[in-house]
C-alpha positions as CSV (number, residue, x, y, z in Angstrom):
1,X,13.0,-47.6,15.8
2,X,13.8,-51.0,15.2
3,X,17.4,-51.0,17.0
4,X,16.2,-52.3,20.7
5,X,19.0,-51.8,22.6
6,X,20.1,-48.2,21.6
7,X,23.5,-49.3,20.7
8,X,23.5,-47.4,17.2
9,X,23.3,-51.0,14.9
10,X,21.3,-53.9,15.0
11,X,22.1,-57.7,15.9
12,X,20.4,-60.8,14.7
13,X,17.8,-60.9,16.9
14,X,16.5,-56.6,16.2
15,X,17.1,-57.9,12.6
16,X,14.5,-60.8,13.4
17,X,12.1,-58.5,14.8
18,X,12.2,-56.3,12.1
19,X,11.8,-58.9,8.8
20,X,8.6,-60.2,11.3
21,X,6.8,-56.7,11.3
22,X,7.8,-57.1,7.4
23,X,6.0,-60.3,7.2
24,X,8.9,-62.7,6.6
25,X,10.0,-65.1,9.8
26,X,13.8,-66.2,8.7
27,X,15.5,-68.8,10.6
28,X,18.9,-67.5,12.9
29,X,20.8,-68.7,10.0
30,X,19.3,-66.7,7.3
31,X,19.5,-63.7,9.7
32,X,22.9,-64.6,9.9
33,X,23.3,-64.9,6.0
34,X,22.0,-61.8,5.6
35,X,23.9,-59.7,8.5
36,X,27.2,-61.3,6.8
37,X,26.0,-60.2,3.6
38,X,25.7,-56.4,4.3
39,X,28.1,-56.0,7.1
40,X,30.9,-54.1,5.1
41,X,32.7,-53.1,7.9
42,X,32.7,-57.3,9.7
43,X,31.6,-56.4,12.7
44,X,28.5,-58.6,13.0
45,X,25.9,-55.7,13.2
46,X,24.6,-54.0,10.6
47,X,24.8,-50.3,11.3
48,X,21.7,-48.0,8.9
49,X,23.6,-47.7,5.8
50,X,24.3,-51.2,5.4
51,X,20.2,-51.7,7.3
52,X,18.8,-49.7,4.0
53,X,21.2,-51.6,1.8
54,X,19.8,-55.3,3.1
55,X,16.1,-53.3,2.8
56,X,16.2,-52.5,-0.8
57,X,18.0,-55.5,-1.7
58,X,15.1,-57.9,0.6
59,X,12.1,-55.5,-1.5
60,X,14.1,-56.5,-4.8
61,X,14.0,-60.1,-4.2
62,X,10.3,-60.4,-2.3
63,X,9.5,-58.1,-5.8
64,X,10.7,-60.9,-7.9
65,X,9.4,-63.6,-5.8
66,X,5.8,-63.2,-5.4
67,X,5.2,-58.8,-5.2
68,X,5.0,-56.4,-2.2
69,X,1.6,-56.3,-0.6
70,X,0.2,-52.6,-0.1
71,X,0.8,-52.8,3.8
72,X,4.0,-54.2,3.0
73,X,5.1,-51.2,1.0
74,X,4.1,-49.0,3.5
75,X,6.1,-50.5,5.7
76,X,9.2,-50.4,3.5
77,X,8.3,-46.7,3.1
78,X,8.2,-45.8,6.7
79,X,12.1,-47.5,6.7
80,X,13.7,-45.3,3.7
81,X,12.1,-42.4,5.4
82,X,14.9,-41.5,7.1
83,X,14.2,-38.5,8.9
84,X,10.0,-39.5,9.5
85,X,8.8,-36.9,7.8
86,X,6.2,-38.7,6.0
87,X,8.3,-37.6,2.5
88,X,11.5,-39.3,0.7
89,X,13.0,-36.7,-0.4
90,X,15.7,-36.7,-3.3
91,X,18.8,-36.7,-0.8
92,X,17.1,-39.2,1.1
93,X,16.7,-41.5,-2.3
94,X,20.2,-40.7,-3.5
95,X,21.5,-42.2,0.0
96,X,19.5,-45.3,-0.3
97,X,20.1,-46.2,-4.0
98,X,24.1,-45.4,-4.0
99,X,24.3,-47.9,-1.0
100,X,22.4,-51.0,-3.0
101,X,25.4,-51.3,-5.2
102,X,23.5,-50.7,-8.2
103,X,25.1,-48.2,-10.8
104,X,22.8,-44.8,-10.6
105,X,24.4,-41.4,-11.3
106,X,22.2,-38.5,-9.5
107,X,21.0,-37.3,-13.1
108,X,18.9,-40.6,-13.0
109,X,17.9,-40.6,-9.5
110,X,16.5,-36.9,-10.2
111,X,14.4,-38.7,-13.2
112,X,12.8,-40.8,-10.7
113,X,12.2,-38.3,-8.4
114,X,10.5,-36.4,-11.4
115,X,8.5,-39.2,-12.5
116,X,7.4,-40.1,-9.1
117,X,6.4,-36.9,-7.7
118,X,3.2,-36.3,-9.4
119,X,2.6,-32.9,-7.2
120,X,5.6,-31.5,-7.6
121,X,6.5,-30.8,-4.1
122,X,10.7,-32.3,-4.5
123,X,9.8,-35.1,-2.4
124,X,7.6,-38.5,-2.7
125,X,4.9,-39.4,-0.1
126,X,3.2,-42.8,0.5
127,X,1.0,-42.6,-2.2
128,X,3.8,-41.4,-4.7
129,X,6.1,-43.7,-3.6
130,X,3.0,-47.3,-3.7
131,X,2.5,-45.5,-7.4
132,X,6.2,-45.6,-8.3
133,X,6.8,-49.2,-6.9
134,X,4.0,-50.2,-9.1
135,X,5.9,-49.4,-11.6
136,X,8.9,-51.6,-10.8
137,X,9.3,-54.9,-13.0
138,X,9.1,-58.1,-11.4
139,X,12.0,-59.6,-12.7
């Protein structure tokens, strides 16, 4: 989706495209900043474990900052949901929040996965998932 060139990771300039659709426009050095920040393995790219990692990390500070628009959650959304289903699904969850760095066991990522999926279907959709970011403290 958002890696151009098919080559399994994303450079600088994919990793520009992608905070644009988001609505931020960094500067190369920024992108920069941020590829050296979540490149575990050095190697310049960011593969999609470390991608989600920079994600949830860029929605926690945008969330401090000023709030996620609507659209913009959507967006983020579309991102964690790894296999474009239309759901994130527990497994899908546990893989993104055990890659942020933040302590989680599985018992609490099954609690928000309760609390969020107000149909009881085991997974979250959009709506679930704008309802459950509501619910996220600013700070």
């Amino acid at each position: 989706m958002f890696d151009a060139d098919g080559g399994g990771d994303i450079n600088t300039s994919e990793l520009g495209n992608v905070m644009t659709l988001l609505g931020q426009n960094p500067s190369k050095e920024e992108l920069d900043a941020i590829i050296e920040e979540v490149d575990e393995d050095a190697s310049g790219t960011i593969d999609f474990e470390e991608f989600l990692v920079m994600m949830v990390m860029q929605m926690k500070e945008d969330a401090k900052a000023s709030g996620l628009s609507e659209e913009e959650l959507a967006d983020v959304f579309r991102i964690l949901d790894r296999n474009q289903d239309g759901f994130i699904d527990r497994d899908e969850l546990w893989e993104i929040l055990k890659h942020t760095g933040e302590s989680i066991s599985e018992t609490e990522v099954d609690t928000l996965m309760i609390e969020g999926d107000k149909n009881n279907d085991g997974k979250l959709d959009l709506d679930e998932f704008l309802k459950m970011m509501e619910g996220v403290p600013a700070s």
